[in-house]
BATOR-234867 format. One record per residue (C-alpha): residue in three letters; x, y, z. Coordinates in steps of 0.25 Angstrom, whole numbers, padded with zeros to 4 digits, always signed. Each point is the difference from the previous one (the first is absolute). Example, Ala and Ser with C-alpha at 12.3 -4.5 7.8 and 13.67 -1.06 7.14 Angstrom:
BEGIN
ALA+0049-0018+0031SER+0006+0014-0002
This chain:
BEGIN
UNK-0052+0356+0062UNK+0012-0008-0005UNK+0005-0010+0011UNK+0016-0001+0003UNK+0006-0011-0006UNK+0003-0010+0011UNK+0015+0001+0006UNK+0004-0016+0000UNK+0006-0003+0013UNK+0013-0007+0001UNK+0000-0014+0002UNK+0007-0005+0014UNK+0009-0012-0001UNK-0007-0012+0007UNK+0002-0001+0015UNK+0008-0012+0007UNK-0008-0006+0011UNK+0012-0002+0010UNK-0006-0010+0010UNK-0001-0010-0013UNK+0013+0003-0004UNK+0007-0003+0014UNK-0007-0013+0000UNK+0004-0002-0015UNK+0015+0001+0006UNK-0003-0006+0013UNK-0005-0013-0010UNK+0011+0001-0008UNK+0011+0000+0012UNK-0007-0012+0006UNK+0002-0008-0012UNK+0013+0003-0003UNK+0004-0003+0015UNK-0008-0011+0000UNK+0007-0007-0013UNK+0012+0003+0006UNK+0000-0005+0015UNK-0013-0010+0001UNK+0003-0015-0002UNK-0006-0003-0013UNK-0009-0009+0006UNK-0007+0009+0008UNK-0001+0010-0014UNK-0003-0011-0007UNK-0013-0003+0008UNK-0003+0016+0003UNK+0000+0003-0013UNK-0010-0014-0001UNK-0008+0007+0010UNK-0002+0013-0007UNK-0004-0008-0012UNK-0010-0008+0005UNK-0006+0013+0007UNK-0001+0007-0013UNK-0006-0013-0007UNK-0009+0000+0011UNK-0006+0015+0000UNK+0001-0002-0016UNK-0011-0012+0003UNK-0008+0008+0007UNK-0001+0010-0010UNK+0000-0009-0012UNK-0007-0014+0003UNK+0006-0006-0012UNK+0014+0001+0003UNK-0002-0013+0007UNK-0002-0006-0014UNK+0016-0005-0001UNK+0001-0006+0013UNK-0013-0005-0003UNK+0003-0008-0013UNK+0017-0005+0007UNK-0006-0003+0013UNK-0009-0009-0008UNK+0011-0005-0008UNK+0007-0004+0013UNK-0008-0009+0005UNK+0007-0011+0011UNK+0011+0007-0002UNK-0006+0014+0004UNK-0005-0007+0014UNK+0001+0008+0012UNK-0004-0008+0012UNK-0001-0014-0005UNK-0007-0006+0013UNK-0013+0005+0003UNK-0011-0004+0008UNK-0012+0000-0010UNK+0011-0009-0010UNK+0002+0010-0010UNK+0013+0008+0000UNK+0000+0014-0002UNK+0007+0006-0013UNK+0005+0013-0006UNK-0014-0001-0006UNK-0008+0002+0012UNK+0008+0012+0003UNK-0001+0006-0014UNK-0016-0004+0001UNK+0001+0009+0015UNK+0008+0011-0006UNK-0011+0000-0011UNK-0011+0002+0008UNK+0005+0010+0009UNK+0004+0009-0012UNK-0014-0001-0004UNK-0005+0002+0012UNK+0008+0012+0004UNK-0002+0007-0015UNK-0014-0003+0001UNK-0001+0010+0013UNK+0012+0009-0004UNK-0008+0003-0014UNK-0015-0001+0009UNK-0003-0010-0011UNK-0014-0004+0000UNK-0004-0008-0013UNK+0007-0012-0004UNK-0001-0008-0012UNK-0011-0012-0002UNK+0002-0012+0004UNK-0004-0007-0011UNK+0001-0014+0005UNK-0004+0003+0012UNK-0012-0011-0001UNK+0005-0012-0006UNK+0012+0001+0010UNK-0009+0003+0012UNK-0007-0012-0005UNK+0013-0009-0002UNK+0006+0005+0014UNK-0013-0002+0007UNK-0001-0014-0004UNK+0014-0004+0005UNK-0003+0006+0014UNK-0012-0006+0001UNK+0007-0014-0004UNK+0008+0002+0011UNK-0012-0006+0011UNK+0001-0015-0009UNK+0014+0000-0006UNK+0010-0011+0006UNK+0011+0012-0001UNK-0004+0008+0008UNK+0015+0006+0004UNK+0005+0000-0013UNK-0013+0007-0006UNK-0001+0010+0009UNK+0013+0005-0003UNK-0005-0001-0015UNK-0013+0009+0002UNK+0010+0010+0006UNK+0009-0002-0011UNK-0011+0004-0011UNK-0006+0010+0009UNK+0014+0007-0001UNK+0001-0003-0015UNK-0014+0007-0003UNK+0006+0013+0009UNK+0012-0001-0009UNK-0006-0001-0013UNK-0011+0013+0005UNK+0012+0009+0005UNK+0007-0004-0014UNK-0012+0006-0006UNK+0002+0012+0009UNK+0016+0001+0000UNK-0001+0001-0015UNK-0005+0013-0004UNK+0008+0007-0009UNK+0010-0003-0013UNK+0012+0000+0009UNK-0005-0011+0008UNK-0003-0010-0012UNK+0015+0004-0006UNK+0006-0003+0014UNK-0008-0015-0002UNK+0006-0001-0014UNK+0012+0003+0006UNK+0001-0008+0010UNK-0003-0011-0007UNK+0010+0000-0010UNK+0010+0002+0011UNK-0005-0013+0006UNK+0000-0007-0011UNK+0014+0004-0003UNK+0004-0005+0014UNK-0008-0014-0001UNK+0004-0004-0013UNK+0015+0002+0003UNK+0000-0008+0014UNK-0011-0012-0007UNK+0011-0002-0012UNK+0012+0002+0011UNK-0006-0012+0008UNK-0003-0008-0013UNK+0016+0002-0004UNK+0005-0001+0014UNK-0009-0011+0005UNK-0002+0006+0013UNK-0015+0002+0004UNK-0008+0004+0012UNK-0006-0010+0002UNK+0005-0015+0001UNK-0001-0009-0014UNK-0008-0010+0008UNK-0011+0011+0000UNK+0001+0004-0012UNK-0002-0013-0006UNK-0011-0004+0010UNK-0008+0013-0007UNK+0002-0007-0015UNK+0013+0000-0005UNK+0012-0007-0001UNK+0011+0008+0000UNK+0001+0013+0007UNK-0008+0013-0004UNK+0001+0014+0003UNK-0006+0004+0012UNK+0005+0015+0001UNK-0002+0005+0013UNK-0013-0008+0002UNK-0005-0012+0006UNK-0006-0007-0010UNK+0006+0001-0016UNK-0014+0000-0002UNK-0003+0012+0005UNK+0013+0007-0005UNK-0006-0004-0014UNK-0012+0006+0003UNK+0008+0012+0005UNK+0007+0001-0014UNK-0012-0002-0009UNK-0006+0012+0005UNK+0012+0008-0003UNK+0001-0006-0014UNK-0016+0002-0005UNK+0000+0013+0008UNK+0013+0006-0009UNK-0002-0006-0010UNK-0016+0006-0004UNK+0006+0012+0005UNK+0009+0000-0012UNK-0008-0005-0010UNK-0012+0011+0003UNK+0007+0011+0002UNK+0011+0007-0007UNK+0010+0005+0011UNK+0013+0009-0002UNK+0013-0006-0002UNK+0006-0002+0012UNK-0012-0004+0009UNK-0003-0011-0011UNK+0014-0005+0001UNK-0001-0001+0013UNK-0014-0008+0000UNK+0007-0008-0011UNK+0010-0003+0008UNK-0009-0005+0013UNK-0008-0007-0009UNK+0011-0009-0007UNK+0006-0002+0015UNK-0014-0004+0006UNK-0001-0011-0011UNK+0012-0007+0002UNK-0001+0000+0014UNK-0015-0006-0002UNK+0007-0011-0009UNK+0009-0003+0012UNK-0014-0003+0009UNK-0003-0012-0008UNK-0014+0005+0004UNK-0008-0006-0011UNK-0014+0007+0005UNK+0006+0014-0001UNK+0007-0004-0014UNK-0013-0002-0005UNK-0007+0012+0008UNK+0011+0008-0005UNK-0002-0003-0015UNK-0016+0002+0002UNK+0003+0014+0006UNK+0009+0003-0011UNK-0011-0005-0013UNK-0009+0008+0007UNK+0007+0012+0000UNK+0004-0001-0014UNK-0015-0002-0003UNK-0002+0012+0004UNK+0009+0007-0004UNK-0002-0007-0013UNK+0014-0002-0003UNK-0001-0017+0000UNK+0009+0001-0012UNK+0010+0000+0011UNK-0004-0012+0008UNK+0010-0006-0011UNK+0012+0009+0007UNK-0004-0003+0014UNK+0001-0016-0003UNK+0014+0001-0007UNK+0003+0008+0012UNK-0005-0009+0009UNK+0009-0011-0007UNK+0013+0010-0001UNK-0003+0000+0015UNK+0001-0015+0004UNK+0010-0003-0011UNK+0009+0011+0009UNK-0004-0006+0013UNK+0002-0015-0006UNK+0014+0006-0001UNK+0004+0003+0013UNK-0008-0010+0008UNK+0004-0013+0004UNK-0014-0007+0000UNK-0006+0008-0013UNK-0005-0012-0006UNK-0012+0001+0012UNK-0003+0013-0005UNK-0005-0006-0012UNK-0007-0013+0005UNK-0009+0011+0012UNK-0003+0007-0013UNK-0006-0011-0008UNK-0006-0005+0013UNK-0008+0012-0002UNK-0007-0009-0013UNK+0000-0015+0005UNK-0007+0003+0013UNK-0014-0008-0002UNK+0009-0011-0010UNK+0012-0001+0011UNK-0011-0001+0011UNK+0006-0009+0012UNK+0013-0003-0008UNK+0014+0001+0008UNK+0004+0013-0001UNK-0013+0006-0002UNK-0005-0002+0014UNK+0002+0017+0004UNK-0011+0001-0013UNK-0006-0013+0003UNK-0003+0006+0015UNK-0006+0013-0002UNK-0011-0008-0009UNK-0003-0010+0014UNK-0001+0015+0008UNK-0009+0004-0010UNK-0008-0014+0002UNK+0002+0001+0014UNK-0006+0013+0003UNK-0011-0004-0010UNK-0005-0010+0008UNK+0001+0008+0012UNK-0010+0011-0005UNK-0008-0012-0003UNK-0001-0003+0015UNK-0002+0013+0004UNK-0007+0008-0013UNK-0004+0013+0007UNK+0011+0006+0010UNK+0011-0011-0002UNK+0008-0007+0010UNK+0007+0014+0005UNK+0011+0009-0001UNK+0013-0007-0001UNK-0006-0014+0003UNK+0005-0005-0015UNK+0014-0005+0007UNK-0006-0009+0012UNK-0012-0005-0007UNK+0008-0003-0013UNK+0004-0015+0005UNK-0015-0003+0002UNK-0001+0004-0014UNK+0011-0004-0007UNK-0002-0007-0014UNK+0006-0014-0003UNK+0012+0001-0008UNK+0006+0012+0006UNK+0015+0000+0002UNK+0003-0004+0014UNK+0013+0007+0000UNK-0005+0013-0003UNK+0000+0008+0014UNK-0009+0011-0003UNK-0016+0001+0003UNK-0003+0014-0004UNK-0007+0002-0010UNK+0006+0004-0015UNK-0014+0008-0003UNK-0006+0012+0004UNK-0014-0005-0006UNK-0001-0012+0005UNK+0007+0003+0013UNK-0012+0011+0001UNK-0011-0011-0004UNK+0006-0009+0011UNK+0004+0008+0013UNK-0013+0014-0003UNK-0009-0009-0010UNK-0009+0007-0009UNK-0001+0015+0006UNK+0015+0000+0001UNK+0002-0004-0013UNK-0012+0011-0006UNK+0007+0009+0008UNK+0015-0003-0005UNK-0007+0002-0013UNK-0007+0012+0002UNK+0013+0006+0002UNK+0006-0006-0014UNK-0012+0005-0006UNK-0001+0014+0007UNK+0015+0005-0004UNK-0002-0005-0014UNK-0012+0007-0003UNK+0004+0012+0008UNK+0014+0000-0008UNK-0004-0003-0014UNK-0011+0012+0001UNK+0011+0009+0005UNK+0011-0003-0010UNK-0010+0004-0012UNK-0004+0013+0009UNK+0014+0005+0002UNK+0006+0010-0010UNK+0015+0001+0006UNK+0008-0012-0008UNK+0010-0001+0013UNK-0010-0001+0010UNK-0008-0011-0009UNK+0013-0007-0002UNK+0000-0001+0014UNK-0015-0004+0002UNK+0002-0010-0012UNK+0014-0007+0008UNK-0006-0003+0012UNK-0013-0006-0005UNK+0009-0008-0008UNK+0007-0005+0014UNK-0013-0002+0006UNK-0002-0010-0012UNK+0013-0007+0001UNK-0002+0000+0015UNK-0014-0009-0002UNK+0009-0010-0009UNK+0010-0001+0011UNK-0010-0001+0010UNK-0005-0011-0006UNK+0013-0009+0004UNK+0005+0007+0013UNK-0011+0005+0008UNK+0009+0011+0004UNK-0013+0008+0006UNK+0008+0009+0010UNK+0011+0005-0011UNK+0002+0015+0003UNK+0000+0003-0014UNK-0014-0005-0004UNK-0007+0009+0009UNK+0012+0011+0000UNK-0004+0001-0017UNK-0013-0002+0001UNK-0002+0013+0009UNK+0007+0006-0009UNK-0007-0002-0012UNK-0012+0006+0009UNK+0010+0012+0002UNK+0003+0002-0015UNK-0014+0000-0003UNK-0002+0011+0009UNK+0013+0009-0003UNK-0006-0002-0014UNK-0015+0005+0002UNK+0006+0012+0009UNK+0010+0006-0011UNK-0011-0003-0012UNK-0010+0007+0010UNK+0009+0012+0003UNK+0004+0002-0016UNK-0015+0000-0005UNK-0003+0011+0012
């Protein structure tokens, strides 16, 4: 039995859902006769409203949209304050509100997709280990204020540097943070070189010069020009092994190009010598792995192009030079005039020496370098200089957490390298291991800049470092979904 060919039926013209239509129209009539009879203030923060309503439900649906305002609140700093006077002596920033945002997206992502495994917290012991040792300190430090406020501080940080392993999940989130950085360092380097030309700092010259200089230096948006260094030197290793270990299309390298030239003139501007030199270590190692030190040649002559064209439009150029050299004639200039911020770090480090000495085991508490440091300062050192905190994270561990907060500190260091450099060899993307291969090199550089600020509480040491963890793990799941 034959079976009748099948009659096509005719294809009906899509319906119109007139309810959404009417509120299309509705919408549309509301903006017109707002634009036309609203004061533009009142649109202007209406329209600010809706936006920040739709940032907000974009957060909760993708944690890591937070990464922007992440990265610029951080580059704010003092001047991204907003309640200066608090009663626990810390003001509260544009930071601490990304930081909340951050951890109510994740929360509120977690139970929207019923999320129930999160990654491993790899260094989960040695910072249990570092945190538990500065709580208990707190029972013998004399700064028991002001180091109760620092254990909160670095319980905060650990969160922020777990939720960054959580927030980063995907290929998107690590664009947005490649991103975002090279937008910052865009902005940063533009206001450092401004201030530089203009002469007009945040912060008083008298400051400035008390922290080691004698004339003015950038300060950006931060409190310290030390800091803002700091700032810049991660933009300028992070883009630059970027660059040199993956081959990127033509306008997203432009681009990166671009922020990276910016971030180094505007680390010029610093006269931070520590992040000079943390900055050329992150560099050397990622053209050493990248095998491409035939360039380091480049980068120098760069380098000098760079300060010949800041020399030019500086007033003080020639202190550009003499910071730099300083770098060479630290033990030979030791205690000479003009040498004293050098000369001072080296009496810190002694200092807090001989306050492990004392106290071997637990050291002499969190925060407690400052108001013992008179007790303990070595003869010879320069009386003028106003600052007692200590220069090095090393020896500041050894003095204020002894020898288990120093093992711990080390754990840490040890732990991240060992984790990252097994992970770059086991990861078959090239962008990812570009990535992978960036931010250990920041985690290097930020050991050699460490070694002459002590800037333990810098959002970008723990905010990279969670996401190197991160990478890692983005890495395992795509190379364990390919081989499935």
């Amino acid at each position: 039995m034959t079976s009748l060919p099948s009659i096509p039926q005719r294809q009906l013209p899509p319906t119109l859902d007139r309810g959404l239509f009417l509120l299309f129209v509705v919408l549309q009539v509301g903006v017109v006769f707002a634009a036309l009879f609203l004061p533009s203030k009142l649109l202007s923060a209406a329209a600010l409203g809706l936006g920040a309503g739709v940032y907000l439900v974009a957060v909760l649906i993708w944690p890591w949209v937070i990464v922007p305002a992440v990265v610029v609140t951080t580059a704010l700093d003092i001047t991204g304050q907003l309640i200066k006077e608090t009663g626990i002596g810390i003001p509260v920033t544009g930071f601490h509100l990304s930081l909340m945002l951050m951890s109510i997206g994740i929360f509120t992502n977690t139970c929207l997709r019923r999320r129930f495994t999160f990654p491993a917290f790899e260094l989960r012991g040695p910072l249990v280990l570092l945190w538990g040792v500065m709580a208990f300190s707190l029972t013998y430090t004399p700064a028991l204020a002001e180091g109760t406020v620092g254990v909160m501080r670095t319980l905060a940080l650990i969160a922020f540097l777990y939720g960054t392993q959580i927030m980063i999940d995907s290929r998107q989130a690590v664009n947005i943070v490649v991103i975002s950085m090279g937008t910052s360092m865009i902005g940063a380097a533009i206001l450092a070189v401004a201030q530089i030309m203009t002469e007009k700092f945040y912060l008083p010259a008298s400051f400035v010069i008390a922290v080691g200089a004698n004339a003015p230096r950038a300060t950006g948006t931060f409190h310290n020009p030390n800091t803002f260094g700091t700032f810049l030197m991660c933009g300028v290793v992070f883009l630059f092994a970027l660059l040199v270990n993956h081959r990127f299309r033509r306008w997203p390298a432009i681009y990166l190009l671009a922020s990276l030239v910016a971030a180094g003139a505007g680390l010029v501007t610093t006269f931070s010598r520590a992040n000079w030199v943390a900055a050329a270590v992150g560099i050397v190692a990622a053209l050493i792995y990248a095998r491409k030190l035939r360039y380091l040649l480049w980068v120098g002559l760069s380098g000098v192009a760079i300060i010949v064209a800041v020399k030019e439009f500086v007033p003080f150029a020639d202190h550009i030079f003499q910071r730099f050299v300083s770098i060479f004639t630290l033990l030979t200039d030791f205690g000479a005039v003009g040498r004293e911020s050098g000369s001072a770090r080296l009496y810190f480090i002694i200092a807090g020496l001989e306050m492990w000495l004392d106290h071997p085991i637990l050291g002499v508490g969190w925060r407690a370098f400052p108001l013992l440091f008179d007790a303990y300062k070595p003869v010879g050192f320069p009386m003028w200089v106003p600052t007692k905190e200590s220069h090095t994270l090393a020896a500041n561990m050894l003095a204020e957490l002894g020898l288990v907060g120093f093992t711990a500190s080390a754990w840490i260091v040890w732990r991240v390298f060992a984790r990252g450099m097994g992970a770059v060899r086991q990861t078959t993307d090239s962008y990812l291991r570009a990535v992978l291969v960036a931010l250990l090199c920041v985690f290097l550089a930020f050991q050699v800049s460490l070694s002459a600020t002590a800037d333990f509480s810098n959002n970008f040491l723990w905010f990279f470092t969670g996401m190197i963890f991160a990478v890692i793990h983005l890495s395992e799941r795509e190379t364990a979904a390919a081989s499935a």
